[in-house]
N, C-alpha and C positions, 0 to 999 in steps of 0.2 A: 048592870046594863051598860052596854058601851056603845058611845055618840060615833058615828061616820063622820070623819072632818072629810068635809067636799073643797075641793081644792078652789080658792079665788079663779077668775079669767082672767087671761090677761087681757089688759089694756093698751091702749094706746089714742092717741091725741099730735095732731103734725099742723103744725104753727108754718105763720107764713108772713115775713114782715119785708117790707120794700122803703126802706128809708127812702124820705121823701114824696114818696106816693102812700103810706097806707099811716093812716095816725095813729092807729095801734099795731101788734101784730092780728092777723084772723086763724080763726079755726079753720084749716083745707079739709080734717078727713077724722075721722073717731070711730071706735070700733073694738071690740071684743073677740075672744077667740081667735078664730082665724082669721077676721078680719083685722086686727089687731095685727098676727102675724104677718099679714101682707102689710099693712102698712111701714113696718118694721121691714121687712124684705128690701121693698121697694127703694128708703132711706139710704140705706147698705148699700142698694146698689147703685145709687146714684150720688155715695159719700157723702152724704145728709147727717152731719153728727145726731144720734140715738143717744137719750138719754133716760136714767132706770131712774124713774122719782115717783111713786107708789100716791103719795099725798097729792103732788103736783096734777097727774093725770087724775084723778079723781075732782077734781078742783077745777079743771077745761074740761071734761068732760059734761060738765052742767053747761057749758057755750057752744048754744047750736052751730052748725057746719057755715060756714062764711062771713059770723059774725066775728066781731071784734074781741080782741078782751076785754073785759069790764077792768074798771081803771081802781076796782079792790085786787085783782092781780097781779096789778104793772109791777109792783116792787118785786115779787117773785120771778118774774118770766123777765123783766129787768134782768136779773142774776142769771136768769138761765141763757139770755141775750149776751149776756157778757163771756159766760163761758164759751160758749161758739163763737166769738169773736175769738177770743185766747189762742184757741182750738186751731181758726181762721190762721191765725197770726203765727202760730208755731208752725203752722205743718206749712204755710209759705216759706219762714224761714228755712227750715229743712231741707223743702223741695229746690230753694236757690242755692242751697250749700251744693247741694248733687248737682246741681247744673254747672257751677263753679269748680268740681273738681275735675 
């Protein structure tokens, strides 16, 4: 007898933090399937760094839509706060190199 492996859905979870106005980051938007793929779209299209973390979204997706993060995830979304800052920080420098040549 042979098991059907039914494929996961994707996920997605879209964070939203405003130094100095928000104490934590909050949840904007959550969603499965194609709701998932629009929120990924969207991202994209507005250079929202996208990031593929399987555990992560599974982990905010327990944080309803405009609540905070629970402060068992800061250290993680910490990490993931820092890469978008990197991220921030590189693709600035790059963009003033092009402007400087």
């Amino acid at each position: 007898m042979s098991k059907d492996i039914i494929p996961e859905k994707k996920s997605a979870v879209s964070l939203q933090y405003k130094k100095g106005i928000n104490r934590a980051p909050r949840v904007t938007a959550k969603g499965q399937g194609w709701i998932a793929d629009n929120i990924i779209k969207l991202a994209k299209e507005r250079n929202i760094p996208v990031r593929e973390d399987r555990d992560l979204v599974n982990l905010l997706s327990e944080v309803d839509v405009g609540n905070e993060v629970p402060e068992s995830l800061y250290k993680v979304v910490a990490e993931l706060l820092a890469w978008v800052y990197q991220l921030n920080k590189d693709f600035s420098k790059s963009s003033h190199h092009i402007k400087g040549k």
